[in-house]
N, C-alpha and C positions, 0 to 999 in steps of 0.2 A: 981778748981779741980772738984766743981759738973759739972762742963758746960762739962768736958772732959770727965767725969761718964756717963754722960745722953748722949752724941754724942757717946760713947761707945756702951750702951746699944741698941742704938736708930739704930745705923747702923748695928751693930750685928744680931739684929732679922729681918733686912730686908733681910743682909747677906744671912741667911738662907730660908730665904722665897723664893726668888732668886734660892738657890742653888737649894732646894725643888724641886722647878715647874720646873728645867733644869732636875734633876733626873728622876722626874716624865713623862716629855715628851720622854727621853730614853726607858723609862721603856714599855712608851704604842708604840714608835718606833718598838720594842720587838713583843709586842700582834700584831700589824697588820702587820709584817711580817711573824707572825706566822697565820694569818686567809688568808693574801695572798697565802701563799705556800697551804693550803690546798682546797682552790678554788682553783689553777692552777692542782692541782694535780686532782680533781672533772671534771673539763673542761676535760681536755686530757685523762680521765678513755675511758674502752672501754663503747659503748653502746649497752643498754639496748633496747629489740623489745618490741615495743609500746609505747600508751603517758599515763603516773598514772591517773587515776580516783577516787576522781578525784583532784583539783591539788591543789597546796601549796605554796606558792611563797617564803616563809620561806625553807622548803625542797625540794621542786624542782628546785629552781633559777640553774643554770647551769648544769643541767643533762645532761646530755650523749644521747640521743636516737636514736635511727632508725626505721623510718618510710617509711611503704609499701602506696601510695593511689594514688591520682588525682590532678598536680599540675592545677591550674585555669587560663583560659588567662589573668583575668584580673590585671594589675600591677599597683600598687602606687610607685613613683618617689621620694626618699627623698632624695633633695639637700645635696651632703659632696663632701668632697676633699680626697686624699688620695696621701702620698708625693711622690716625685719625679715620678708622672703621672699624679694628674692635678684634676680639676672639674670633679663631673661625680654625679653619682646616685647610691642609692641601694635601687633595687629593691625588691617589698614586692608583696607576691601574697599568695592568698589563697589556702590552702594543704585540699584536702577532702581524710581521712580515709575512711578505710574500714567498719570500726564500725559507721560510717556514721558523726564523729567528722569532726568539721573544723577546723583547725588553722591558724595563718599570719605564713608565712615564709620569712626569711629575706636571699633570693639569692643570695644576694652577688652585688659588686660593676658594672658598667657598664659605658664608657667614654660619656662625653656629646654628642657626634657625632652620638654614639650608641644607644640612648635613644629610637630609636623606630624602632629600628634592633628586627627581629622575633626570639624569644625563646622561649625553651622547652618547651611546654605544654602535658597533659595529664598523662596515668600510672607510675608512678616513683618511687624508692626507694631513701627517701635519710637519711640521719645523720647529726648531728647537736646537739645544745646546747639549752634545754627552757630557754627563757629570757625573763624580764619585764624590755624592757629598762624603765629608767626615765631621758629623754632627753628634757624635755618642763618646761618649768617658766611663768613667768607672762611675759616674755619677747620674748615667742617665737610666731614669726607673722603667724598667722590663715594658714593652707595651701590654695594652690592657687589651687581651683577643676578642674576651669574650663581647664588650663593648665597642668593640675596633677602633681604639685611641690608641695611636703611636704617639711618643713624645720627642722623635727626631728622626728621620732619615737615615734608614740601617740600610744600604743597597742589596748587602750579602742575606742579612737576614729577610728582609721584603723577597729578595728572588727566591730565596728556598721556599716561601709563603706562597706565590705566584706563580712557582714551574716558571723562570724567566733568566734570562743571563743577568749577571752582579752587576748592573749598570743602569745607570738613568741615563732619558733625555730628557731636559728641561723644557717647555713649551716656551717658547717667546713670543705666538698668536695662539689664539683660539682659532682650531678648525673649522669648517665651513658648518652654520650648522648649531654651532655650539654655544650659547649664551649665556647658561648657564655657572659659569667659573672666569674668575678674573686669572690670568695668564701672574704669572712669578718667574720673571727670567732671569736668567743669571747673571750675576755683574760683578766687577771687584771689589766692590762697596764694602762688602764683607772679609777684604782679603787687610787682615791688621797692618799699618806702614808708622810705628811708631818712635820712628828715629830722629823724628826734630824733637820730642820730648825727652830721650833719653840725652838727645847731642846739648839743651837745653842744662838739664840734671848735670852734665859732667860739666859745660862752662860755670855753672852756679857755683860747682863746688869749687872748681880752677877760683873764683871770686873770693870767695870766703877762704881758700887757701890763703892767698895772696894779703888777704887782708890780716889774716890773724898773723902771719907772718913781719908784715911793715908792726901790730903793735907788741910783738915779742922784741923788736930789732929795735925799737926805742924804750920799752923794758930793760933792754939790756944798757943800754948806752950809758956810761958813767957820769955820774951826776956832779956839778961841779962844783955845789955846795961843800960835799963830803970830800 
């Protein structure tokens, strides 16, 4: 009878432990659909003329703006794919303000073939999103200068390459003008919300708890034969 007490007690507060952390994964499911919707709502605001001075990576990350200045010839190549069209690049080139600011801009996608097809340069208005990607790990391989292949979105390193401050804007149109480059804006699609899988994983195992539990408790149960 103790052994059934103690296998009682002993399964029960795992029970709950179990159940907890599946609640609790729900619960934060909830929260980051609720900070998703209000990023995608910040993204697609209208924009705001000019860039804040000066910047916040906390309250600026996805701003809205529209910028009057001087797109620059020179472009950075950052290797990606995009589905059903293939390998290609997007293109980053430096944005001189009026106020005499510089910043990376992120033009948007262009096919491999295209890589070294002539665009836009010069006076331009465009619109778009400030973003700090963070696309590089310990894993991501050096860019390739000589070739000018980047293999991810370095803000810090692209501005010291460009004379430009550590910050992108992301285009969400192509400028007047511009036909050459498919637009890449930015959205939460990329922002990972994997809490109905985890909240999933903890009920599963609350399951198999439970179950291996009821066949230890008739395991136990004295047989009336003997």
């Amino acid at each position: 009878m103790r052994r059934v007490i103690f296998l009682l007690i002993i399964s029960g507060a795992g029970l709950a432990v179990l159940i907890g952390l599946g609640t609790w994964q729900l619960q934060r499911k909830a929260w980051k659909e609720g900070i998703l919707d209000t990023i995608e709502e910040r993204i697609a605001g209208d924009a705001a003329a000019g860039l804040p001075a000066p910047l916040d990576p906390e309250t600026d990350k996805y701003r809205p703006v529209r910028l009057q200045g001087v797109i620059g010839p020179q472009e950075l190549h950052v290797l990606t794919s995009i589905k059903d069209v293939g390998p290609g690049f997007r293109v980053i080139s430096p944005f001189g303000l009026e106020d005499g600011r510089r910043v990376l801009i992120d033009r948007g996608f262009v096919p491999v073939k295209d890589k070294q097809a002539a665009r836009l340069t010069g006076p331009a208005v465009i619109e778009g999103n400030i973003h700090w990607p963070q696309e590089t790990d310990s894993y991501t391989p050096a860019p390739d200068l000589a070739g000018n292949i980047w293999y991810a979105r370095d803000a810090d390193r692209m501005a010291d390459h460009l004379d430009t401050e550590a910050v992108m804007v992301v285009l969400r149109a192509s400028p007047e003008g511009e036909a050459a480059l498919r637009p890449v804006p930015v959205s939460a699609s990329g922002i990972p919300n994997d809490h109905l899988q985890y909240a999933i994983t903890w009920f599963s195992l609350a399951f198999f708890w439970a179950a291996m539990t009821i066949y230890f408790l008739r395991r136990s149960r004295p047989n009336p034969k003997s």
